[in-house]
Backbone as ProteinMPNN parsed JSONL, in Angstrom:
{"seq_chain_A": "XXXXXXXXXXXXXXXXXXXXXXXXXXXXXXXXXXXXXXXXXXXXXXXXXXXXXXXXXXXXXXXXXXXXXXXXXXXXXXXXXXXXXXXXXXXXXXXXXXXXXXXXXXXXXXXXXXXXXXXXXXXXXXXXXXXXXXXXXXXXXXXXXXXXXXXXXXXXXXXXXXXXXXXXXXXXXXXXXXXXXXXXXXXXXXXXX", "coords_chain_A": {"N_chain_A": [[-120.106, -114.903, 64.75], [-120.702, -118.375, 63.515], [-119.547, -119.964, 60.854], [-120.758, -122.264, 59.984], [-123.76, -121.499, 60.908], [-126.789, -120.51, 59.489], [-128.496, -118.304, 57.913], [-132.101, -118.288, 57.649], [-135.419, -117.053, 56.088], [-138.468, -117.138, 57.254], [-141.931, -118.203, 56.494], [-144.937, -115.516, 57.334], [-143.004, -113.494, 56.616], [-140.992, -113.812, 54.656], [-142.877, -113.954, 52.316], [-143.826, -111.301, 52.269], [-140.99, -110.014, 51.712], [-141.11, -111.572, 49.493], [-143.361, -110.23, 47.609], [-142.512, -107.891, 47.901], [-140.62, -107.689, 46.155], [-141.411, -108.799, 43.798], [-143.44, -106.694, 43.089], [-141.897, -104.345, 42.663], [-140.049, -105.275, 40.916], [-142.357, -105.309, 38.897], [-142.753, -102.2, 39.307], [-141.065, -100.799, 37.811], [-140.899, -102.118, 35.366], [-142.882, -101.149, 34.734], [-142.265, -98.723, 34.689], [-140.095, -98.311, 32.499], [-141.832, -98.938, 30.413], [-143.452, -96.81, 30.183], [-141.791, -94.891, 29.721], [-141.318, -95.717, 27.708], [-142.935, -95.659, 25.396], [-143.087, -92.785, 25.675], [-141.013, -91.556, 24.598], [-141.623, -92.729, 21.725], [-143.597, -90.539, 21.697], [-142.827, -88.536, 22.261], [-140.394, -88.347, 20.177], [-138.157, -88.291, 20.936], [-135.552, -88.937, 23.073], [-134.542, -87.005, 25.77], [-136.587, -85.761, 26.392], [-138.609, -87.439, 27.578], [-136.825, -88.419, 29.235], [-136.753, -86.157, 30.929], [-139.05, -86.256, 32.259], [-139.686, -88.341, 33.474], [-138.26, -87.837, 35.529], [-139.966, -87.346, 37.795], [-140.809, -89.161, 38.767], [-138.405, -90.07, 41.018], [-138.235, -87.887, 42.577], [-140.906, -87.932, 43.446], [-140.867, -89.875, 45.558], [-139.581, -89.045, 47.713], [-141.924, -87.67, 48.937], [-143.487, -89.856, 49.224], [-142.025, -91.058, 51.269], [-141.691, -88.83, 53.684], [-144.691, -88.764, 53.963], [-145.358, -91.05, 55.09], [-143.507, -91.348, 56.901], [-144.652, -89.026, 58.688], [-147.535, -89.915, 59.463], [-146.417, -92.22, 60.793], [-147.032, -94.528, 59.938], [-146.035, -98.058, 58.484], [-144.155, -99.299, 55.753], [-145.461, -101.494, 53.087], [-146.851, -104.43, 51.205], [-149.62, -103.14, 50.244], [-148.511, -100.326, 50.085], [-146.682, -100.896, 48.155], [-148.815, -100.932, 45.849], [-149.673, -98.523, 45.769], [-147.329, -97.277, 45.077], [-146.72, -98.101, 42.612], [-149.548, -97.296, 41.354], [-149.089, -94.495, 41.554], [-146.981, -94.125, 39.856], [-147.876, -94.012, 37.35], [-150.001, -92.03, 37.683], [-148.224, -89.691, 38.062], [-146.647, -88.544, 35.727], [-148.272, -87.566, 34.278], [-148.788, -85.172, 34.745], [-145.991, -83.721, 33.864], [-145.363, -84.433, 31.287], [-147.995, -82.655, 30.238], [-146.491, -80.06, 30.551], [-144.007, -80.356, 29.556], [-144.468, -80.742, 27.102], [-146.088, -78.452, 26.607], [-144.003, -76.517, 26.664], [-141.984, -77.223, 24.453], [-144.198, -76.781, 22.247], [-144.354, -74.208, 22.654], [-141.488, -73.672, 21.876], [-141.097, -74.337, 19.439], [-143.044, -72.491, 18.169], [-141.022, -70.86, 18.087], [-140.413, -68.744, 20.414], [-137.532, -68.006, 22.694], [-135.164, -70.4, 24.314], [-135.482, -69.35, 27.417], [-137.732, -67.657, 27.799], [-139.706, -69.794, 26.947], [-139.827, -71.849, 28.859], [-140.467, -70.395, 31.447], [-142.949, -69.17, 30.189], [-144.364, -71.626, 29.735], [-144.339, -72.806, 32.246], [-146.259, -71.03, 33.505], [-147.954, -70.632, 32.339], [-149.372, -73.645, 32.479], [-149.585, -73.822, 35.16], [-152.208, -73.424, 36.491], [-153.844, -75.44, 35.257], [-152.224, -77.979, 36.603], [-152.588, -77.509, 39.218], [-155.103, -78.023, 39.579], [-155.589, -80.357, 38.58], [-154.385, -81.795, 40.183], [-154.451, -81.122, 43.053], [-157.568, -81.338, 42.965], [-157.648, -84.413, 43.019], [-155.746, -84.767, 45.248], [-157.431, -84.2, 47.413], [-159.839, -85.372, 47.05], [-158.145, -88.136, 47.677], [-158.054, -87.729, 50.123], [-160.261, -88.284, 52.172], [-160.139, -91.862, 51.889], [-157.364, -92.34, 52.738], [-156.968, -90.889, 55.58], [-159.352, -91.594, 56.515], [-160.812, -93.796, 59.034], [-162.362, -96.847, 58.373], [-164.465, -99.759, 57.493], [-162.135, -101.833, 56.291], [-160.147, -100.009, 55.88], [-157.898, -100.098, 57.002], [-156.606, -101.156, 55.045], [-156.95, -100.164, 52.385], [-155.612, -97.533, 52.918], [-152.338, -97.578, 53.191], [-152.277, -97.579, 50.611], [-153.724, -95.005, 49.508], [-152.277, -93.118, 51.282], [-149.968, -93.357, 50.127], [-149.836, -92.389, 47.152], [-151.354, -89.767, 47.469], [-149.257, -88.715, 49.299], [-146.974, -88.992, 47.412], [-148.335, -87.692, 44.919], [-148.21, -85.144, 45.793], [-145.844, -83.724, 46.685], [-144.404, -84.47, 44.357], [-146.151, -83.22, 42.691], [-145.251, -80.553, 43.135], [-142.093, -80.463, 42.532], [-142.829, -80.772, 39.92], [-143.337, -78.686, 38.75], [-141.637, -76.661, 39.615], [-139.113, -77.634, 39.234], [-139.101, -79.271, 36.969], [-139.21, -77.118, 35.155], [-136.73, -75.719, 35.044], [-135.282, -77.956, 34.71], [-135.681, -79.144, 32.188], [-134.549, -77.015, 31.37], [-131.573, -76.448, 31.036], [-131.192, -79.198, 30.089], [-131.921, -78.065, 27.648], [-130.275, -76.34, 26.841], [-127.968, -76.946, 26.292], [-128.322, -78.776, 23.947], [-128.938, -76.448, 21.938], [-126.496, -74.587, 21.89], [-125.175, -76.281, 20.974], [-125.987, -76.873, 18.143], [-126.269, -73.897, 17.662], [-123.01, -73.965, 17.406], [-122.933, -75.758, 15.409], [-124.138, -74.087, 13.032], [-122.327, -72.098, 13.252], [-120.259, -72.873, 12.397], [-120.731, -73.654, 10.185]], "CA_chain_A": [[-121.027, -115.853, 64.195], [-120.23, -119.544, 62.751], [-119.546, -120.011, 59.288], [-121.718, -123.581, 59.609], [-125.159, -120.736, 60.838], [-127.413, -120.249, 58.18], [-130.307, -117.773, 58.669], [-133.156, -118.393, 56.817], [-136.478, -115.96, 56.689], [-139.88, -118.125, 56.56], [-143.176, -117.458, 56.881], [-144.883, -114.31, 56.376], [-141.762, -112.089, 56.017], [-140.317, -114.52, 53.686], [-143.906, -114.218, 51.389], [-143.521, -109.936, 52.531], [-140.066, -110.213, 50.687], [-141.112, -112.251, 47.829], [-144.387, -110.127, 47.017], [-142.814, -106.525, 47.77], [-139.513, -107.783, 45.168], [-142.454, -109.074, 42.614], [-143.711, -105.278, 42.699], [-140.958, -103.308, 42.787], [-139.939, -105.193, 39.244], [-143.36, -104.125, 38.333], [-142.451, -100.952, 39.047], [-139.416, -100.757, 37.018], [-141.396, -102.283, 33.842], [-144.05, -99.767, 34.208], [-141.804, -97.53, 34.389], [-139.686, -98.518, 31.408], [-142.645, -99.324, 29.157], [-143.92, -95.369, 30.343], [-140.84, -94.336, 29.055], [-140.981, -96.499, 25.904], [-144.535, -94.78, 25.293], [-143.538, -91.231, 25.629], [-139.983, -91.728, 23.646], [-142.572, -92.871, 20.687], [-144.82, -89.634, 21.138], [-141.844, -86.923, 21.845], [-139.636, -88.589, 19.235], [-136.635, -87.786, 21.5], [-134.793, -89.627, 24.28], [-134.655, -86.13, 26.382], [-137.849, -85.409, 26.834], [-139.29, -88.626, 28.364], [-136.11, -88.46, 30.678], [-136.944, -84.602, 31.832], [-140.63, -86.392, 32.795], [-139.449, -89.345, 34.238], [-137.184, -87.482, 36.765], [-140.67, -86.91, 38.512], [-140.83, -90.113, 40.032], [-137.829, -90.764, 42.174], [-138.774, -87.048, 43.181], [-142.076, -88.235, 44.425], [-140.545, -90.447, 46.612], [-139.284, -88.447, 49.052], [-143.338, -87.439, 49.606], [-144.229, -91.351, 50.125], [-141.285, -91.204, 52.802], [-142.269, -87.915, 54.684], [-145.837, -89.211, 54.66], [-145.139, -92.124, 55.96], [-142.829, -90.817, 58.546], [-145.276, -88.264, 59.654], [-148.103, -90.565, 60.015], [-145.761, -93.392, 61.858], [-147.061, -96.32, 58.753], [-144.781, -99.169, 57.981], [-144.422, -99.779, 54.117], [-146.187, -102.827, 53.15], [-147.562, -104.615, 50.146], [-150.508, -102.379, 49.458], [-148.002, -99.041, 49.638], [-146.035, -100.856, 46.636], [-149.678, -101.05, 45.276], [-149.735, -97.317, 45.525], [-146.651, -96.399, 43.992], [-147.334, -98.581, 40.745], [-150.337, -95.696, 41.181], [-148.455, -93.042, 41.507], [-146.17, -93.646, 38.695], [-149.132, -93.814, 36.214], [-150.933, -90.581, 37.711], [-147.245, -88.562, 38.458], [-146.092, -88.696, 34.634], [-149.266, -86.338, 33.291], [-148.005, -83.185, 34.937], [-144.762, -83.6, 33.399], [-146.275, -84.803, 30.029], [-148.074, -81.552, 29.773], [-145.795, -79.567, 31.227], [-142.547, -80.356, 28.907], [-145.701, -81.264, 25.693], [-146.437, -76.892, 26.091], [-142.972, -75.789, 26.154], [-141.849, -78.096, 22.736], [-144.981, -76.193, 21.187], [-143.822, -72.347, 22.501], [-140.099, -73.323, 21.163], [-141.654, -74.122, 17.88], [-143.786, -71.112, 17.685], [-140.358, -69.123, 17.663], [-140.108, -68.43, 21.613], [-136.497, -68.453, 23.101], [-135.419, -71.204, 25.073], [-135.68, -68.941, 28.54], [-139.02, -67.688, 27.798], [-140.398, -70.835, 26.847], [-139.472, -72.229, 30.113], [-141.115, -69.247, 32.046], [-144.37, -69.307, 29.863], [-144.984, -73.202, 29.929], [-144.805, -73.21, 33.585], [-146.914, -70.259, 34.061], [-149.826, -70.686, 31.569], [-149.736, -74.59, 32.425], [-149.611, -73.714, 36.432], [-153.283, -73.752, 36.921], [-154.402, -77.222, 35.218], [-151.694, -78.975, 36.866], [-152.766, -77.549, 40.579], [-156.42, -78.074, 39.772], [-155.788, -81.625, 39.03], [-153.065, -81.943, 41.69], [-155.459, -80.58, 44.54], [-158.783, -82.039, 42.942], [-156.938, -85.811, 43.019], [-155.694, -85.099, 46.54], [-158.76, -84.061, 48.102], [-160.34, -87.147, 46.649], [-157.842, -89.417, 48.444], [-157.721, -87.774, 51.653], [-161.068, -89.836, 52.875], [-159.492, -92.894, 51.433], [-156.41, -92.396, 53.75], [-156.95, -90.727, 56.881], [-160.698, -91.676, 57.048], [-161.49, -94.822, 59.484], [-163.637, -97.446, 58.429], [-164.281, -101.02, 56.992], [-161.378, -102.319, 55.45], [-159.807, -98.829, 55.651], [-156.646, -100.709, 56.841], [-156.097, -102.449, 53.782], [-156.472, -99.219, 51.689], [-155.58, -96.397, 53.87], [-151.524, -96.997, 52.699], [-152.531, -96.748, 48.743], [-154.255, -93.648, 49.566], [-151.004, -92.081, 51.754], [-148.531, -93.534, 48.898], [-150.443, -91.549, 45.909], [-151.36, -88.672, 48.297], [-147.859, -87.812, 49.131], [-145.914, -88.786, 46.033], [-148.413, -86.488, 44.152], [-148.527, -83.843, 46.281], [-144.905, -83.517, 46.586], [-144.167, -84.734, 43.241], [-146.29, -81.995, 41.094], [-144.876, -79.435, 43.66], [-141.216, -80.516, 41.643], [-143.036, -80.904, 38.178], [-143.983, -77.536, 38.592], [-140.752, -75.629, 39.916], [-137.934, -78.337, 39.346], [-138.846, -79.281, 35.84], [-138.741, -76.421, 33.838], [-135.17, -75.649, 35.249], [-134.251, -78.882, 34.609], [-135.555, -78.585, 30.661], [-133.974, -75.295, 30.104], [-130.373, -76.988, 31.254], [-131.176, -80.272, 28.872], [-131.969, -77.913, 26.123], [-129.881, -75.249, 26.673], [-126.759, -77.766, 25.501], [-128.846, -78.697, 22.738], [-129.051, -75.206, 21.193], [-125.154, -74.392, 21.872], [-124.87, -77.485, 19.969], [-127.32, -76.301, 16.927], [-125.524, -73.038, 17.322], [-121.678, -74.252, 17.301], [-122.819, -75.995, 13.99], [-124.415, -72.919, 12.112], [-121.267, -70.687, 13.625], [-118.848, -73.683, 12.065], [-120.893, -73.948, 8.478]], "C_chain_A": [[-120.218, -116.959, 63.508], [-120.021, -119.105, 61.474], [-120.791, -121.207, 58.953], [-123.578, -122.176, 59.917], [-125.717, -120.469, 60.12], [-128.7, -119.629, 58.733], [-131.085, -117.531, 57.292], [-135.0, -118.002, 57.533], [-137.449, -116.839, 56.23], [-140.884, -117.288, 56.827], [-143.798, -116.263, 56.119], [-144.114, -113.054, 55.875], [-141.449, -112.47, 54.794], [-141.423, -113.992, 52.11], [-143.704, -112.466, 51.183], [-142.72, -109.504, 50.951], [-140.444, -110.636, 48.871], [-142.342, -111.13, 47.069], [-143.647, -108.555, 46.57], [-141.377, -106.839, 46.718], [-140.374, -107.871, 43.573], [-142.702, -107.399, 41.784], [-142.708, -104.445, 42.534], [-140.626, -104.051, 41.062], [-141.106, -104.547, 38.912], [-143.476, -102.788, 37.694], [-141.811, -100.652, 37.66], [-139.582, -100.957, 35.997], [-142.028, -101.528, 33.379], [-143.249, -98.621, 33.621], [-140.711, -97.337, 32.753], [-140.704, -98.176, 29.924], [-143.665, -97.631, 28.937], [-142.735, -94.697, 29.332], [-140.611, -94.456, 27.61], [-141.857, -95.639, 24.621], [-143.509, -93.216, 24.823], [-142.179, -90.844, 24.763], [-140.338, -92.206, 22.06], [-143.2, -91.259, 20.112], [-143.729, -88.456, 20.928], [-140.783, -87.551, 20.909], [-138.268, -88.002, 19.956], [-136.374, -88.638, 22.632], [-134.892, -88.656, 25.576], [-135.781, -86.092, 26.919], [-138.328, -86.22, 27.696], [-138.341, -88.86, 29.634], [-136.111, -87.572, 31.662], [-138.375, -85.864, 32.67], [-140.67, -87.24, 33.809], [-139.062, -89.271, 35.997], [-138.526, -87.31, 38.402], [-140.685, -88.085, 39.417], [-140.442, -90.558, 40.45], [-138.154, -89.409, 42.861], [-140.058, -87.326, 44.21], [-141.486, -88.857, 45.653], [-139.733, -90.085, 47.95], [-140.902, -87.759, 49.808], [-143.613, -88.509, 50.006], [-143.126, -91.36, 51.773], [-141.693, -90.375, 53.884], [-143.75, -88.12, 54.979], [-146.045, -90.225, 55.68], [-144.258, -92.378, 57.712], [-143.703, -89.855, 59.731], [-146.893, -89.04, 60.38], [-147.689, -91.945, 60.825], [-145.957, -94.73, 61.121], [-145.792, -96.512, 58.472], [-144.811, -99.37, 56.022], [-144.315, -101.22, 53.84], [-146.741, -102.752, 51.76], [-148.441, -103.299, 49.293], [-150.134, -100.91, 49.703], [-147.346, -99.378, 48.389], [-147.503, -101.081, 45.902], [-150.0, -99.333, 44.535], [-148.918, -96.877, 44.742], [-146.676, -96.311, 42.791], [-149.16, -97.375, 40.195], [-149.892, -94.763, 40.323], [-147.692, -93.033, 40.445], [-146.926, -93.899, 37.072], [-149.86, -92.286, 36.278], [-149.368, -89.292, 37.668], [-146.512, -87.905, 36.859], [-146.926, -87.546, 34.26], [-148.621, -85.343, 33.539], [-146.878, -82.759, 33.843], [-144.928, -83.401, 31.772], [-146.71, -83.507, 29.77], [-147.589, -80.278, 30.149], [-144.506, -79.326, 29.655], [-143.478, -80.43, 27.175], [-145.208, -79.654, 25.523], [-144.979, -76.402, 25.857], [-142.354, -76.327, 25.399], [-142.775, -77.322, 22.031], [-144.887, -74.895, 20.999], [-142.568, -72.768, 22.024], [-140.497, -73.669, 19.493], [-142.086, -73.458, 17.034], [-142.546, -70.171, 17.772], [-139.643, -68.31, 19.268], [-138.302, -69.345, 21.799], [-136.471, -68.653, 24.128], [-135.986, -70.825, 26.903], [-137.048, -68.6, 29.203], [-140.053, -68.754, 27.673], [-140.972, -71.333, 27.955], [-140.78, -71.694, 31.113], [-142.883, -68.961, 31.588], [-145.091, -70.51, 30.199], [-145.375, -73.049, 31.447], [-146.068, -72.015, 33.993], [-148.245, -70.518, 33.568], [-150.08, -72.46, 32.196], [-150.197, -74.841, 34.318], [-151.195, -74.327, 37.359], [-153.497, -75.198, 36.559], [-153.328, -77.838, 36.112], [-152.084, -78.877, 38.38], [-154.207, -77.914, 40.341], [-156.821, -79.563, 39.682], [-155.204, -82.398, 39.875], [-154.461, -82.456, 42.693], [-156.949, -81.379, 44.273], [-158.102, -83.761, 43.741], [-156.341, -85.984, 44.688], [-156.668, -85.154, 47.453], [-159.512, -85.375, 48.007], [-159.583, -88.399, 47.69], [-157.868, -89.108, 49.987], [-158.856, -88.668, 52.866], [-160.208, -91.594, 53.019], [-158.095, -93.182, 52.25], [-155.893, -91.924, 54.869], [-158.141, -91.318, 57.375], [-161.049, -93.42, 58.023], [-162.601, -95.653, 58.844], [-163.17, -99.202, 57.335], [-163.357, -101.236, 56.194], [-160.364, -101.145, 54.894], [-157.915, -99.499, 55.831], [-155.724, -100.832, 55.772], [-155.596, -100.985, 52.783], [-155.77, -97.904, 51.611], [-153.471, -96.21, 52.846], [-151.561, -96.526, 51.477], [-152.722, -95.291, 49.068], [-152.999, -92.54, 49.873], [-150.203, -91.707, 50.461], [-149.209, -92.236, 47.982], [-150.602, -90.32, 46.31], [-149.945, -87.903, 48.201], [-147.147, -88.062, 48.443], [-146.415, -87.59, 45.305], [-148.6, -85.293, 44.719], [-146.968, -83.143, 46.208], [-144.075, -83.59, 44.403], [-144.581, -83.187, 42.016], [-145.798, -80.812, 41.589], [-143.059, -79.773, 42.521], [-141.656, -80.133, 40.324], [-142.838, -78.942, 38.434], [-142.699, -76.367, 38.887], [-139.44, -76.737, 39.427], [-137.936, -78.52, 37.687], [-138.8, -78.423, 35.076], [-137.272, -76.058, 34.0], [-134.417, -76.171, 34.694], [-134.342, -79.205, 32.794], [-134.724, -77.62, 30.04], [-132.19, -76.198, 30.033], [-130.277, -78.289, 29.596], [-131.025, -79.057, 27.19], [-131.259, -76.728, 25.961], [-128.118, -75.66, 25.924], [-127.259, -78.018, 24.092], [-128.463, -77.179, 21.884], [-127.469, -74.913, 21.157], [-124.723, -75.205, 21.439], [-125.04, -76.931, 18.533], [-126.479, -74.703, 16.931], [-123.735, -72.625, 16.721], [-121.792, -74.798, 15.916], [-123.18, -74.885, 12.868], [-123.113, -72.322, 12.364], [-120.302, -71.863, 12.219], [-119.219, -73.907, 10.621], [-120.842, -72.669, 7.951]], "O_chain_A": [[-119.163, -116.653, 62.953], [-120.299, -117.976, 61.07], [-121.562, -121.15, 57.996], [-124.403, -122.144, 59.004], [-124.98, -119.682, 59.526], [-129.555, -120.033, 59.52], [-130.815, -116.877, 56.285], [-135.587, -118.311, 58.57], [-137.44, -117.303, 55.09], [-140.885, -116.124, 57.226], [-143.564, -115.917, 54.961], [-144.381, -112.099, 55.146], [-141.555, -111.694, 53.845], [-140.892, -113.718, 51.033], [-143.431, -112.128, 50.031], [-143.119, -109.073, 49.869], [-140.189, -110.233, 47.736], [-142.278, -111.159, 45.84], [-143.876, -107.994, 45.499], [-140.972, -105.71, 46.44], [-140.097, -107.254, 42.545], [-142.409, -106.992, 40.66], [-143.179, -103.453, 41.977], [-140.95, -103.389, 40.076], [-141.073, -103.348, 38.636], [-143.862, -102.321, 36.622], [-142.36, -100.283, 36.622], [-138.851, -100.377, 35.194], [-142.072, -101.111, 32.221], [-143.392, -97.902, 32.632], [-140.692, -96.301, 32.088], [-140.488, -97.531, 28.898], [-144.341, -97.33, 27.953], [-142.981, -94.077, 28.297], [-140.066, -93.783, 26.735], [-141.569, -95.216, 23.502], [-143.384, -92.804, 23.67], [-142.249, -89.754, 24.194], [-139.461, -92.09, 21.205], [-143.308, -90.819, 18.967], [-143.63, -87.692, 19.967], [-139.872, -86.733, 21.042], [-137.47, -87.285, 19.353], [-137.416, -89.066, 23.128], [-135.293, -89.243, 26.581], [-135.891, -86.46, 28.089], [-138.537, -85.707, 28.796], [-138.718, -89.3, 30.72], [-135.734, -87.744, 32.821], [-138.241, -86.069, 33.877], [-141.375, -87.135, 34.813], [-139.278, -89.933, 37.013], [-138.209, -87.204, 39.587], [-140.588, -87.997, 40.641], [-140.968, -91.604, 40.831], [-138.443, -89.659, 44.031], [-140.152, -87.021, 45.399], [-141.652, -88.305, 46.74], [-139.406, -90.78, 48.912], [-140.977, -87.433, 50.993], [-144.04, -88.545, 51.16], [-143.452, -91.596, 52.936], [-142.037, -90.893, 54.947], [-144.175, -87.747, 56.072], [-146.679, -90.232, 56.735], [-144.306, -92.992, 58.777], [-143.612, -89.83, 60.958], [-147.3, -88.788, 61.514], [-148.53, -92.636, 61.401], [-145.372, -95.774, 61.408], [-144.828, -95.77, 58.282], [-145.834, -99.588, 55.374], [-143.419, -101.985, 54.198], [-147.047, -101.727, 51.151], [-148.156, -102.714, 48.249], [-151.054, -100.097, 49.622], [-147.292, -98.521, 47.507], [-147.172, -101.71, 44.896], [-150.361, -99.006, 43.405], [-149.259, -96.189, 43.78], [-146.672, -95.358, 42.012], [-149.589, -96.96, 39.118], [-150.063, -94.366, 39.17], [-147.59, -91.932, 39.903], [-146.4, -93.921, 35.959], [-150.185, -91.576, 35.326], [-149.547, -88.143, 37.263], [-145.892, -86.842, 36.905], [-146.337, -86.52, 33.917], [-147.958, -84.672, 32.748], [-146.881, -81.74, 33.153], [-144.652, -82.366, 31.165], [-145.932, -82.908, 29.027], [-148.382, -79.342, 30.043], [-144.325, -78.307, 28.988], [-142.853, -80.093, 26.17], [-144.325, -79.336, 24.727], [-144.776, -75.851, 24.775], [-141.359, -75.617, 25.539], [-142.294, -76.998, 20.945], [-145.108, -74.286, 19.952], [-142.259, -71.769, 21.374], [-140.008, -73.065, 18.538], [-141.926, -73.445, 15.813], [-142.692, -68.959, 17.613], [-138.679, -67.545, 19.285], [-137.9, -70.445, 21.419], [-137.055, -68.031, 25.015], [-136.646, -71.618, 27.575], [-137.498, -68.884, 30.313], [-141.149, -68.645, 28.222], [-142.181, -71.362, 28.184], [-141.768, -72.352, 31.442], [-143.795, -68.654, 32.355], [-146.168, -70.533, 30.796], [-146.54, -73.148, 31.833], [-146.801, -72.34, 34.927], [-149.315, -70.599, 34.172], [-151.283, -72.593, 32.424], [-150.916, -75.756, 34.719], [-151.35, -75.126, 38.283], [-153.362, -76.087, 37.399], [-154.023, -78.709, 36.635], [-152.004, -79.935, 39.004], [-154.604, -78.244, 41.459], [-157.78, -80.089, 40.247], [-155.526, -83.535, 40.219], [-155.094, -83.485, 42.929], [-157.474, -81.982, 45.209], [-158.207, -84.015, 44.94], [-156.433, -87.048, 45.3], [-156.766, -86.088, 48.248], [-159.671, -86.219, 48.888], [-160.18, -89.294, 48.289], [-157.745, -89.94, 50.886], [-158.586, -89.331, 53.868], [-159.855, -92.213, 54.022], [-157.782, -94.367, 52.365], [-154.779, -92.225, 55.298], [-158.163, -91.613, 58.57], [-161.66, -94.215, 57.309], [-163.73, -95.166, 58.784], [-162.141, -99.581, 56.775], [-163.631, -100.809, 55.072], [-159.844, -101.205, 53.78], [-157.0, -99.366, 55.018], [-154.509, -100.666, 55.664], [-154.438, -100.697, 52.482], [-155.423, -97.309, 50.591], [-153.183, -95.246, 52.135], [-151.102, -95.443, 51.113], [-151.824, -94.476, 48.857], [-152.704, -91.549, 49.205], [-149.886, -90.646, 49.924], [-148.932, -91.091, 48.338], [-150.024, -89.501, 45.596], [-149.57, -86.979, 47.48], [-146.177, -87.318, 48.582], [-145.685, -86.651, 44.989], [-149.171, -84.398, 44.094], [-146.891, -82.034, 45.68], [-143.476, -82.812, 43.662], [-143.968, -82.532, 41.173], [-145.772, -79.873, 40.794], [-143.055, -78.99, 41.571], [-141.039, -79.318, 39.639], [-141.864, -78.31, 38.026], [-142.819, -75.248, 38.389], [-138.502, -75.958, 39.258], [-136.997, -78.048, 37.045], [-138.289, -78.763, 34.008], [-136.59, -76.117, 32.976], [-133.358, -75.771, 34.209], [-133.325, -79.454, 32.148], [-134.333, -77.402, 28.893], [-131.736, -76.495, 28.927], [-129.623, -78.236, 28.555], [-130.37, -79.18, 26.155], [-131.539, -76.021, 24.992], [-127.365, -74.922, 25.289], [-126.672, -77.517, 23.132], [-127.456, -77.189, 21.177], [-127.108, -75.069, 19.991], [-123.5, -75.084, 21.368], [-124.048, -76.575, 17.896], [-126.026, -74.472, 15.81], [-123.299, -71.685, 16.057], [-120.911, -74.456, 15.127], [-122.493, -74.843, 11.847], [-122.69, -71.912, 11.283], [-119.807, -71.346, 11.217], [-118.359, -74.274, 9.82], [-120.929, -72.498, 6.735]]}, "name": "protein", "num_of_chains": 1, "seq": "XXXXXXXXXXXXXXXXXXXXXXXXXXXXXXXXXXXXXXXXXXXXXXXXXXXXXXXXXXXXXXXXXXXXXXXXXXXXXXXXXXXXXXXXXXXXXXXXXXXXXXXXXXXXXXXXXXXXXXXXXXXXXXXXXXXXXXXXXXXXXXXXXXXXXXXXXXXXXXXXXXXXXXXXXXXXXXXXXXXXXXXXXXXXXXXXX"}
């Protein structure tokens, strides 16, 4: 290729580009200003980063959906994810919320772990599975203007389907690890006073 060639993208790719760069910051603020939020309520830096971890996790569900139904990702899938990373946060939220309230009550860190996920198991599949069921019209179903909404529906679909399947087995693991330095911290100082 020349050095004088200059390729320049017009049209509607060019507008494509400009709208799906617009959203994707979006993203990235939401997701910040989620973080800003929940670093307020858990008064810790940790915590809001265990919760967070959920939604580059999801995103291997928007990809395998999208691969298995053959859709292109387009505008109104970055419509979805800015979704999904509003609805994918709760799980986590009460998820990492119950086991902070069993290590308070006295439970050690292993059990904690092991209780949170178990007693919290049901609500998080009941609003999982309710919330999917709900979109599955919305994104396999044919009909007026189904086009338009059909990727939202996939995006949110398979981020949270995949997504609370992590919250649910990936995050307490990944709590006990965060807080299992903590405590061998908190313990190295009692041993050393």
């Amino acid at each position: 290729m020349e050095d004088d060639v200059v390729i320049e993208y017009g049209g509607d790719n060019a507008e494509m580009v400009k709208m799906i760069t617009r959203f994707l910051l979006i993203c990235i603020v939401a997701i910040f200003l989620e973080f800003g939020v929940m670093v307020s309520l858990f008064e810790s830096f940790k915590d809001p980063f265990i919760i967070i971890l959920t939604i580059p996790l999801s995103f291997i569900g928007i990809v395998a959906i999208h691969l298995i139904t053959g859709d292109i990702f387009n505008i109104f899938t970055a419509v979805g994810l800015l979704v999904l990373i509003g609805i994918i946060v709760n799980n986590g939220i009460v998820l990492v919320d119950y086991t902070n309230l069993l290590r308070k009550r006295g439970y050690p860190l292993h059990d904690a772990c092991v209780e949170a996920a178990g007693n919290r198991l049901r609500p998080i599949l009941m609003t999982t599975v309710s919330t999917i069921l709900a979109l599955i019209p919305m994104a396999f179903l044919p009909g007026e203007g189904s086009e338009l909404i059909a990727p939202i529906g996939k995006t949110v679909l398979g981020g949270l389907s995949f997504g609370s399947l992590m919250t649910l087995f990936l995050m307490p693991a990944v709590y006990y690890i965060f807080k299992k330095k903590d405590d061998e911290r908190k313990q190295k100082r009692v041993n050393y006073n």
